[in-house]
Each structure stands twice: as C-alpha cells, then as structure tokens.
C-alpha positions as CSV (number, residue, x, y, z in Angstrom):
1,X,56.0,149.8,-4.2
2,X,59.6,150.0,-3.4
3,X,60.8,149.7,0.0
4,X,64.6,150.2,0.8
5,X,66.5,149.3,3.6
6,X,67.3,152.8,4.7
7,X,63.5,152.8,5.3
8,X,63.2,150.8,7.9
9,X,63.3,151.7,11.4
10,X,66.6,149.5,12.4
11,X,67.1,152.0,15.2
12,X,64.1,150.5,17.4
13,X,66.5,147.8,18.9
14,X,67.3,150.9,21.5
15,X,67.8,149.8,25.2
16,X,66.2,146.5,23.6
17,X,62.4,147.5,24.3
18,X,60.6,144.6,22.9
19,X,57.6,146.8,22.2
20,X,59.7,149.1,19.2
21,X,60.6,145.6,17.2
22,X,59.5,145.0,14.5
23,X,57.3,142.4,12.7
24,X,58.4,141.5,9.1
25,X,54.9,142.8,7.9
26,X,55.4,146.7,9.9
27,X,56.9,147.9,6.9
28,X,52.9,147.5,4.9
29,X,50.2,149.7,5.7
30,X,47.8,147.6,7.5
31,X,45.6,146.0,5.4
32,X,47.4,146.9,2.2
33,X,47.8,143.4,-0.2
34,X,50.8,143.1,-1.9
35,X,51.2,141.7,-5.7
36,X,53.9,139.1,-5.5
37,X,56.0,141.0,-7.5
38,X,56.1,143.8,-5.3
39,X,56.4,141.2,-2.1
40,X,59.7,139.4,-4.1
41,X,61.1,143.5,-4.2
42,X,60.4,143.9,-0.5
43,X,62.2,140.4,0.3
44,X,64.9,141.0,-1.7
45,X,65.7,144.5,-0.5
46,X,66.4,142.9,2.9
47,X,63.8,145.0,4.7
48,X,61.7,142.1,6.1
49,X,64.9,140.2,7.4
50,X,65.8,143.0,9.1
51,X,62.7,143.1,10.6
52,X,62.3,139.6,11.5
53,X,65.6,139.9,13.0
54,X,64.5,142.8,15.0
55,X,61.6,140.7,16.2
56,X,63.4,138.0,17.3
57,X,65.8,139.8,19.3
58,X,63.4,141.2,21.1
59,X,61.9,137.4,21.7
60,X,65.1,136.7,22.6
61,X,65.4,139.7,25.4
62,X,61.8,138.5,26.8
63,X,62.8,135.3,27.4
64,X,65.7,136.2,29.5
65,X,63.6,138.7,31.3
66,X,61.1,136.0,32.1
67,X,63.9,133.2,33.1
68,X,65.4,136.2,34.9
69,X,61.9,136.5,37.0
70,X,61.7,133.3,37.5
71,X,65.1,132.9,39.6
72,X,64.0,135.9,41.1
73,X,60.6,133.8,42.1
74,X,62.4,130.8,43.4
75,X,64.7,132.4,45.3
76,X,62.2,134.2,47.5
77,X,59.8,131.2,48.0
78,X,63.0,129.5,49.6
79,X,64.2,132.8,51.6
80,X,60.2,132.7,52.8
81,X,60.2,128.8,54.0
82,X,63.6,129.1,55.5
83,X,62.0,132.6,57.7
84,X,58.6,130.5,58.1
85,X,59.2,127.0,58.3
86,X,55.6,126.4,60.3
87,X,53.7,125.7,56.6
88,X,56.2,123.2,55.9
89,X,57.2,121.2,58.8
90,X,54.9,122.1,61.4
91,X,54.5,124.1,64.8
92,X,57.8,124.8,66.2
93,X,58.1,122.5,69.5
94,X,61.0,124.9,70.9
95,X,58.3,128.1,71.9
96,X,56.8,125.5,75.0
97,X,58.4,126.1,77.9
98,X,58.2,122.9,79.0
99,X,60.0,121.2,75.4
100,X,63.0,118.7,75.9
101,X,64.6,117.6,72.7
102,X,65.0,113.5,72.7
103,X,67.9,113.7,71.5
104,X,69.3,116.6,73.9
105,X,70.0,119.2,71.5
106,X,69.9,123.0,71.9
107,X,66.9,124.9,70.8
108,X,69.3,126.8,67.7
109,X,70.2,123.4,66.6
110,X,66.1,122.3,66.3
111,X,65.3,125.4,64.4
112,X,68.5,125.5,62.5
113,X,67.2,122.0,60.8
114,X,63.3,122.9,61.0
115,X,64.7,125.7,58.4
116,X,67.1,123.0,56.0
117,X,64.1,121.0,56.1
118,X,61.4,123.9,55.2
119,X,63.9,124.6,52.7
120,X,63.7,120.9,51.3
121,X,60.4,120.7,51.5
122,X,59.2,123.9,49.4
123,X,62.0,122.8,47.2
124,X,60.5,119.1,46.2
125,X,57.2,121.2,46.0
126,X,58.3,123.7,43.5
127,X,60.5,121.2,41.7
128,X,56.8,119.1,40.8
129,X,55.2,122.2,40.3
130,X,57.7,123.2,37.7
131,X,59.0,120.2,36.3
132,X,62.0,121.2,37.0
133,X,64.6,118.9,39.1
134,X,65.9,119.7,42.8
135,X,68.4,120.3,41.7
136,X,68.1,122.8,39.2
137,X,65.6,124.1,41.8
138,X,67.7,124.8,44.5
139,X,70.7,126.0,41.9
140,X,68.1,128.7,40.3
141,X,67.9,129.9,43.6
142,X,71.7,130.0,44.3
143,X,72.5,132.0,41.3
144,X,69.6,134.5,41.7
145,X,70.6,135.2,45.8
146,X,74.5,135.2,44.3
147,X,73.6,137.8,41.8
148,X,71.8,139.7,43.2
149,X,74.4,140.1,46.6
150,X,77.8,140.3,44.4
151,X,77.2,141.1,41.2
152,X,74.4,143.4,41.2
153,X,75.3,145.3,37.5
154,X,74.9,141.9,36.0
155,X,72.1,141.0,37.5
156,X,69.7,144.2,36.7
157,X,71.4,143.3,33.2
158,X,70.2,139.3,33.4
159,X,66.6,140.7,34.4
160,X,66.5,143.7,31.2
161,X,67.4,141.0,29.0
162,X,70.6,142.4,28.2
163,X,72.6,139.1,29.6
164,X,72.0,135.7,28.4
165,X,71.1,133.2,30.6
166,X,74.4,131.4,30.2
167,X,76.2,134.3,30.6
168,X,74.1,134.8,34.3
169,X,74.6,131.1,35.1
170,X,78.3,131.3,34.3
171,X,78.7,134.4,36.4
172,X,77.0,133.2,39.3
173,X,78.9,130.3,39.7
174,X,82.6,131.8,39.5
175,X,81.1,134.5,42.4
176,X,79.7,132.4,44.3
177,X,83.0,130.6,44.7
178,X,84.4,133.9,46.2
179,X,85.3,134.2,49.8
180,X,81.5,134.8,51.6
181,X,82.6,138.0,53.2
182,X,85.0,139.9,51.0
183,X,82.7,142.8,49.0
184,X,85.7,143.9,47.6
185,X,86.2,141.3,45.3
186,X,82.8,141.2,44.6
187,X,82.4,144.8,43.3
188,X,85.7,143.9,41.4
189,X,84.4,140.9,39.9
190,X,81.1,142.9,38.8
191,X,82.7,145.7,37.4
192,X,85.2,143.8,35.1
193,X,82.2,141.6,33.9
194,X,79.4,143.5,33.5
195,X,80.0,144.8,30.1
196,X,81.4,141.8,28.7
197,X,78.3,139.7,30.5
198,X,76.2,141.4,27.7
199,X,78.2,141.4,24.5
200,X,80.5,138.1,24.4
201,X,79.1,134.5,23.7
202,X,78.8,132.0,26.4
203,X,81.7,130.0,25.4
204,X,84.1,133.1,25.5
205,X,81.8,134.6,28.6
206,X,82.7,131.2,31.0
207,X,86.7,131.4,29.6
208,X,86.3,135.3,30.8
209,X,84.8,134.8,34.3
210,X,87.1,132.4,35.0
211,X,89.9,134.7,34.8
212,X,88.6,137.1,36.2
213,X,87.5,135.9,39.4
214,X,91.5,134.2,39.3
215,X,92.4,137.8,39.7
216,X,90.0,139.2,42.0
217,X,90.5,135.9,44.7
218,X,92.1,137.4,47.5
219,X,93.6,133.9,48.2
220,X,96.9,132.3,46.7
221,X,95.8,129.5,44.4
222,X,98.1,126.7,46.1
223,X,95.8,127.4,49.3
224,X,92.7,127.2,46.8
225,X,93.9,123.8,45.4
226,X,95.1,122.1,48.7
227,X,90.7,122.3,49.9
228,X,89.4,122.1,45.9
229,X,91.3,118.6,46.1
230,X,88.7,117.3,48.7
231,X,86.3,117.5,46.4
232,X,87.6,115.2,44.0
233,X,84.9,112.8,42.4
234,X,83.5,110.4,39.6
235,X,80.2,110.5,38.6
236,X,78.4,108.3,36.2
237,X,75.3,108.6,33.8
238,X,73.1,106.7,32.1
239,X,72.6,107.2,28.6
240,X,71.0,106.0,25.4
241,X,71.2,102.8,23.5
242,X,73.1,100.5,26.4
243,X,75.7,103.4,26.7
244,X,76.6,105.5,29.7
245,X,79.0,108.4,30.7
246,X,82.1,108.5,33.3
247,X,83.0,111.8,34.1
248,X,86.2,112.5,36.3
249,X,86.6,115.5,38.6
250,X,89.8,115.5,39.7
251,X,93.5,117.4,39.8
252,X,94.0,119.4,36.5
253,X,97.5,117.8,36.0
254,X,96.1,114.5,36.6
255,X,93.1,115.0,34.2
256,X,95.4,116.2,31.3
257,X,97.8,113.6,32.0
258,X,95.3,110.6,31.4
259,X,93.3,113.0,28.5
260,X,97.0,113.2,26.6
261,X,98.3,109.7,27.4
262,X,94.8,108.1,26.1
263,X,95.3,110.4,22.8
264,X,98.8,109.8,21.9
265,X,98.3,105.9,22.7
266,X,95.0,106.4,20.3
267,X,96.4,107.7,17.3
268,X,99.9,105.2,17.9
269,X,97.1,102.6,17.5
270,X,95.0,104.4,14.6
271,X,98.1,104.4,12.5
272,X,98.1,101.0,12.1
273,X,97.5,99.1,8.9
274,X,93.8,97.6,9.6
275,X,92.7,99.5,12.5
276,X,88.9,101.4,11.5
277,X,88.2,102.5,14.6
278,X,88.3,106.1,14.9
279,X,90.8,108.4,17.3
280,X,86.9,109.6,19.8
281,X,86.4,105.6,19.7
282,X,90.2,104.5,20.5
283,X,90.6,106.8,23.4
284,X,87.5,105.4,25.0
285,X,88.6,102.2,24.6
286,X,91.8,102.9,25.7
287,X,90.7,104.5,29.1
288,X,87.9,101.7,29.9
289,X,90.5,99.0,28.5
290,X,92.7,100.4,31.0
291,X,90.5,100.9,33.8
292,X,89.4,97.4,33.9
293,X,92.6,95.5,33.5
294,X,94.1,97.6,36.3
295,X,91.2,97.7,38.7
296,X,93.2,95.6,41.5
297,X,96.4,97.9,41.2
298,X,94.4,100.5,41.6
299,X,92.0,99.3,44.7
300,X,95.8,98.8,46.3
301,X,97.7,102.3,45.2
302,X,94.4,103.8,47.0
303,X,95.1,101.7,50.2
304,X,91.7,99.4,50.1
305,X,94.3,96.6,50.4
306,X,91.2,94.0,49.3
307,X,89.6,94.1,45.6
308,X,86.9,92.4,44.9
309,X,86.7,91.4,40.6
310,X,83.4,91.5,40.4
311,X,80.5,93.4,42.4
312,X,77.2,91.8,43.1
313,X,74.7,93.5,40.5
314,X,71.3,92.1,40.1
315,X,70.1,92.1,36.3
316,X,66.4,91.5,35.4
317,X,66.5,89.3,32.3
318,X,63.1,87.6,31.0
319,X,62.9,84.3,31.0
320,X,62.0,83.9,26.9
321,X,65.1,85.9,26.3
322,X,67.7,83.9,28.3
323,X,66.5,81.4,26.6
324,X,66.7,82.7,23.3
325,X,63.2,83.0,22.7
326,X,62.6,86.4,23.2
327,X,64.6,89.2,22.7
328,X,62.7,91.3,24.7
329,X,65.1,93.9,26.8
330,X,66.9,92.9,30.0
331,X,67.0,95.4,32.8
332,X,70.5,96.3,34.3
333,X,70.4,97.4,38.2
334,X,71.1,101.1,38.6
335,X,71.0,101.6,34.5
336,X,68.2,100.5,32.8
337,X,67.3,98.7,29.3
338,X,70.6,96.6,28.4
339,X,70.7,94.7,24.8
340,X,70.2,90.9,24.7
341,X,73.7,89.9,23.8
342,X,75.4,92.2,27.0
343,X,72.5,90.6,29.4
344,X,73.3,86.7,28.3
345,X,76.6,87.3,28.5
346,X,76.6,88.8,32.0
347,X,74.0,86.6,33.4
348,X,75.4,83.3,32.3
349,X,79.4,83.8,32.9
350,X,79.2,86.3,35.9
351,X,78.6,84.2,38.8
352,X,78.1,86.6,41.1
353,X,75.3,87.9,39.2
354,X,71.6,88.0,40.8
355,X,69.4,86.6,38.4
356,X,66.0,87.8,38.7
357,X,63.5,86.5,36.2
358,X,60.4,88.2,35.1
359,X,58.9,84.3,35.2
360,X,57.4,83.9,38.6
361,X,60.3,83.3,41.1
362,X,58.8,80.9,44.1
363,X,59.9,81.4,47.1
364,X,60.0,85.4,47.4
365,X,59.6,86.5,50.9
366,X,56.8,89.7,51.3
367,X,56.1,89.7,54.3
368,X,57.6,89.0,58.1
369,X,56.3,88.5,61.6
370,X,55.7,91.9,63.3
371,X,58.4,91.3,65.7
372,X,61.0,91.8,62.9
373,X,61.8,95.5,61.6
374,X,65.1,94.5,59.3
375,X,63.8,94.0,56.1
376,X,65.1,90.7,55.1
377,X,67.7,90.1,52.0
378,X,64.5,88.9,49.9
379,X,62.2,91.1,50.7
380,X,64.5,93.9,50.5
381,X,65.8,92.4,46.5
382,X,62.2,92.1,46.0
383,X,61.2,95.7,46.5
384,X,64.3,96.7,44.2
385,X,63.2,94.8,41.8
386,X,59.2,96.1,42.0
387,X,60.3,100.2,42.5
388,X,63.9,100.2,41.2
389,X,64.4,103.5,42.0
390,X,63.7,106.0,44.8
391,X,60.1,106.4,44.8
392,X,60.3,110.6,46.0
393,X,58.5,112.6,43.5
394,X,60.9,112.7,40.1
395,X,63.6,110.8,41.7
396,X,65.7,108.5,40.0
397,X,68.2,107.4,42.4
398,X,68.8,103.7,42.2
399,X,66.9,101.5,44.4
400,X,69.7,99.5,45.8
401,X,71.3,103.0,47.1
402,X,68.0,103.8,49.0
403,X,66.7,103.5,52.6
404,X,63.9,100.8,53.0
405,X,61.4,103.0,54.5
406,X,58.8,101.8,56.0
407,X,55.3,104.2,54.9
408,X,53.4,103.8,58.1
409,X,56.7,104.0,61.0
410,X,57.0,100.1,62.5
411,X,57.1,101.9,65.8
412,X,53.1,103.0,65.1
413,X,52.2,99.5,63.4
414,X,53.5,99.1,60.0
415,X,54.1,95.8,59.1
416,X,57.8,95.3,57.6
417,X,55.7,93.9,54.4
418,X,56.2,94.9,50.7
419,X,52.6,96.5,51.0
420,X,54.3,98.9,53.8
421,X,57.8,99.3,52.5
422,X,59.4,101.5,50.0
423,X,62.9,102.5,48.8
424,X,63.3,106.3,49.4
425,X,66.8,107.8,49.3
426,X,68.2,110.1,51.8
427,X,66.9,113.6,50.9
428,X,63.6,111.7,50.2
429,X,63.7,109.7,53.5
430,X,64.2,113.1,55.9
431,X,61.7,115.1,53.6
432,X,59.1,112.2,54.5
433,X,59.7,112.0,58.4
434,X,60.6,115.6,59.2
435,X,58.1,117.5,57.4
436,X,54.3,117.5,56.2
437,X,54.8,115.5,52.7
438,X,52.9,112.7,53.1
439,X,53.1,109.2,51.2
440,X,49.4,107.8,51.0
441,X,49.1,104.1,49.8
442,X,45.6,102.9,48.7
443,X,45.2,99.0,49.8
444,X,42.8,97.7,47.5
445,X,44.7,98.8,44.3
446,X,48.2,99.7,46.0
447,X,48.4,103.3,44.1
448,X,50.9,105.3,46.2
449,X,51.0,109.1,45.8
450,X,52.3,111.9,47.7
451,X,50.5,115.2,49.1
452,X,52.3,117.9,49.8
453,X,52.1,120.8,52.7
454,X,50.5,122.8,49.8
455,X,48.4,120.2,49.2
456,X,49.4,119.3,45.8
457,X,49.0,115.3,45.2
458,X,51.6,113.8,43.4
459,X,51.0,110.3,42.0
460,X,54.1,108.1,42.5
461,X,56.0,107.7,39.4
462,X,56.4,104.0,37.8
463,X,59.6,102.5,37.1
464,X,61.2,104.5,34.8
465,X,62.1,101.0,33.0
C-alpha cells in the first residue's frame, strides 16, 4: 500500500476546526495492520508528519481557546464581586438609616472600598483555587476586560485559537496603556493588529504593538515620559544556587547608558592577557563592583545626605556550621538557602549582622503582659525567624516587610504572644480585617489555616526555607 502526500487531506486545517485534524493513523482504514515495510513507505512519503502536524495544530488552537475561556472566567467572577461585594465582605452597613462611619466618611467612599476589597478577596480565593498567583490573577483579568473593550477583533481571534496567548497578553498590555476614554485609538490599534496578532511570532508581535500603539497615542511622547518617569523602580529576585536578579526600570537613556558603559568596560577587561572570565560574567561584575564601591556617592547624588554601609540583616546560621561542623545551609533574611562560605563570612566580619542560631537561644521573649500591644524587638525577631515570610495563602513576601498582626484583634483579647501573632503583609493584613477570610489557629498543635468566604480551607503554608 502506497500512500502519497497528495493523498492526504492537508486542507482540513480550514478556519482551524480542531475536529478536521488529523491523527497520524487517519490515513489507515481502521483496523487495517500494516507490514512494516509498508509502515516505513507511509513514513517516508511524509503523510503521517503531515498529519501529526495537523494534529498538533489543532492541540495548539485548543489550548488557546481554553486559556482564552479562562480569562474570560476570571474576569467575570471579579466584575460579579466588585457588583456583589455582600458574599465577600459582608452586609453593607451604609443601607441603615441610622449608620455613622467611625471614621466620618461618606457612604460612596464605604462602598467604593467594600468593592476593592470584594475584589481582593475573590481574588486570593481564585488565586488558591487555581494555583495561580494574585498576581497573575488579577492581570488575567486585566487583559481579558482590555480585550474585550479595545480590541475586540483580537480578542474573538485569542478565544478561536487563531492568536497565541503571547500575542493576546502583548496586546493587552500596549492598549491598556491607551488613554481610558479615547475609542478612536482603540479601533485604530485593533485594526492595524488584528491580522498580524494571528500570523507573526511573539517576539516580532510585542516589537509590532509597540509601535503601533506609539502611533495611535493621541499624546506627544515628551508628555508620556515626564508621568512614565514616576514610575521608575528596582526590583529584586531570588534565585537558584545563592544567586539572585536586579532588574532596573528606569529612563531609556539612562538604561542604555549603564548597559553600554558596563559592556565596553567588559570587553576592555576581557582583552587582557589572563582574564577567563567571560564578557555575560564581566558586565555583572562590573555593574555590582560598581554599585557597591559607590553606594555612599550615590545615597548623596539622591539627596539622603546620610548612608548607612551596612544594613541590619538577620541571617539564620546553624550552630554546627559556624562552627565548621556542619555544612548544613544557612538562611539569609528575605532570600533563602545561602552557601556555608557566604554565611561565615557574613556572620563573623559584619558586625551589624543578627545572628540567630538554630541552637536554642535563651532569653527569647514570647510573650508580654496584656497591657502591652507593641510587639517587642524579640518577640517581633522571633516570629521572623519562626514564619519568615507573609503567612497569606501563597505569599512570599519577606517577613521583616510584614505587619505583626495579631490573629484574634488585642482590642477583643488577644494576647500580644507568639501563639496570637503573625507576620501578614499589607494586601494580606486588609484582606484579613475587612473581609470574611478567616485565619483559625488550633492551640494544642498550633496548625494555622485559612477559610475562605467560599468556605475553601487553606492550610498555612510552611516556611518556604
């Protein structure tokens, strides 16, 4: 049995209906068993590739239907909490006539935060649900209510598969940074896009909508710049293996100034008889080298006028392994699992280092009269060192730049104790007191988990390290 190419249906990718692909195996009579001499002819006419091929694609245009459906999904849970915020924060006090807000506000202002807060709180419940982040949560939704408002070509093209999700995201984000009530430069910025959303790669797509929506803006760049500038940031990440990530948001000039000066000083250097490092490991160096040695200058240019050399960083070293006993890993405050050499080092020539040992520290404070609601310096270096991070379902905000929240409100009885006391950060904090999550503690094992207004329990997570 010989099969050619020209035999094969390669016209049933039309309009991308998943149902006309084809499987690899379409091209056999079902049932029919094939002597391996007859399979090799079928492989090597190129029929079955083309049908895999086929088949994928059409994988490939589910799965963007079914991402597609899912911002869709999101979006509208959020719309609903923000229009019916009852489920999520409770019974709105502003409908008795007799309501006075303690802190004298007007009854929009009340039910303009009962709906940022029903918002929050479906959010942190879909985000578990998910296992997604906030984040990406609360973005999914953005770019789904963006689509659909300003580019609605591309977004009936995201949810038929035709668009990749990249391509959607990318979209999304250069409209949405449109001016909120100009529909003409919406409908611009669809139309030029909406054929190029489907047929250019994600690379070339995000280069594309960029200048397009340069085009479209209605307002001159410099004024653009002037606001964009307040927004200016630095962000860092943890990563693997003791390493991390600085990432710079700044002034384009700026940016490309440093990039090009850290290059050309690189490759000066790299040209040197003896140096091995390569020109990715010089610029690093370069840029951190230069970062540290002119910290202080810089504190001043910015107008701190005080620099401090070294900040006050507690690091979690076991006791066997300062010792040199052990090289089990120390813990670095706000990072996680350091290597032995880096944790010595720091913890025995930094003296403004907090040592904390895993060895039983004497002394610790838990627990304070009932008179006292500010958690004490102990206590509170204590708790950091027990939760280390933000203990809101999936959170991973450092400990040390958390509120010390107190589970049962010191104003209804809770002790300002370690069994009472967790580090929550904002978001987390507000989400606890302002709407129906609720953070249960059991007192005889001291589990802690959460339960949501949808009454989903969430364990709290441990340490991540």
């Amino acid at each position: 049995m010989n099969i050619s190419p020209m035999e094969v249906d390669l016209d049933s990718r039309i309009n991308g209906d998943p149902e006309l692909f084809l499987d690899p195996w379409d091209v056999l009579d079902p049932g029919e068993v094939v002597p391996p001499i007859e399979l090799a002819q079928l492989e090597a006419s190129g029929a079955a590739h083309e049908a895999a091929v086929n088949k994928l694609e059409g994988i490939s245009a589910r799965a963007r239907m079914l991402v597609a459906d899912e911002y869709a999904g999101i979006a509208d849970i959020l719309r609903d909490a923000a229009a019916c915020p009852d489920p999520w924060v409770g019974p709105d006090p502003t409908l008795d006539p007799a309501w006075l807000d303690p802190q004298g506000r007007s009854a929009a202002a009340v039910r303009a935060e009962r709906r940022n807060i029903a918002v929050r709180a479906a959010t942190l419940d879909l985000a578990v649900r998910l296992g997604m982040s906030e984040m990406m949560v609360s973005t999914r939704a953005a770019h789904a209510d963006t689509l659909r408002e300003r580019c609605p070509n591309i977004w009936e093209a995201f949810r038929a598969g035709r668009v990749p999700t990249q391509n959607a995201t990318a979209a999304a984000q250069q409209a949405g940074t449109l001016p909120a009530r100009d529909r003409g430069a919406w409908a611009k910025f669809d139309e030029l896009l909406r054929g190029s959303a489907t047929t250019l790669t994600p690379g070339k797509f995000r280069t594309r909508a960029r200048v397009v929506r340069e085009r479209v803006h209605p307002e001159h760049i410099d004024e653009r710049h002037t606001r964009a500038m307040d927004d200016r940031n630095v962000w860092f990440q943890a990563e693997a293996d003791g390493m991390a990530s600085l990432t710079v948001f700044g002034p384009a000039d700026k940016v490309l100034a440093t990039y090009r000066h850290a290059d050309a000083h690189a490759r000066h250097l790299r040209a040197h008889d003896g140096e091995e490092r390569t020109l990715a490991q010089l610029r690093a160096d370069i840029v951190l080298d230069v970062l540290a040695a002119g910290a202080a200058g810089a504190a001043q240019a910015a107008g701190s006028g005080t620099w401090r050399s070294r900040a006050s960083v507690a690091i979690t070293v076991p006791v066997m392994t300062l010792l040199g006993q052990d090289d089990e890993p120390a813990t670095l405050d706000g990072y996680g699992p350091i290597d032995t050499e880096t944790a010595r080092r720091l913890a025995g020539e930094a003296s403004s280092w907090v040592r904390i040992l895993t060895h039983p520290v004497t002394g610790t404070v838990l627990d304070v009269d009932r008179t006292t609601y500010r958690v004490p310096k102990a206590l509170s270096r204590w708790l950091g060192v027990r939760d280390q991070v933000c203990t809101g379902p999936g959170c991973t905000r450092s400990a040390r730049d958390c509120d010390i929240d107190h589970r049962i409100d010191w104003q209804y009885g809770g002790k300002t104790a370690d069994t009472n006391l967790s580090p929550l950060c904002e978001r987390h904090h507000v989400i606890k007191t302002k709407s129906k999550w609720v953070l249960y503690r059991d007192e005889t094992t001291g589990a802690k988990w959460w339960v949501s207004p949808t009454s989903l329990t969430v364990p709290v997570d441990p340490p991540p390290f």
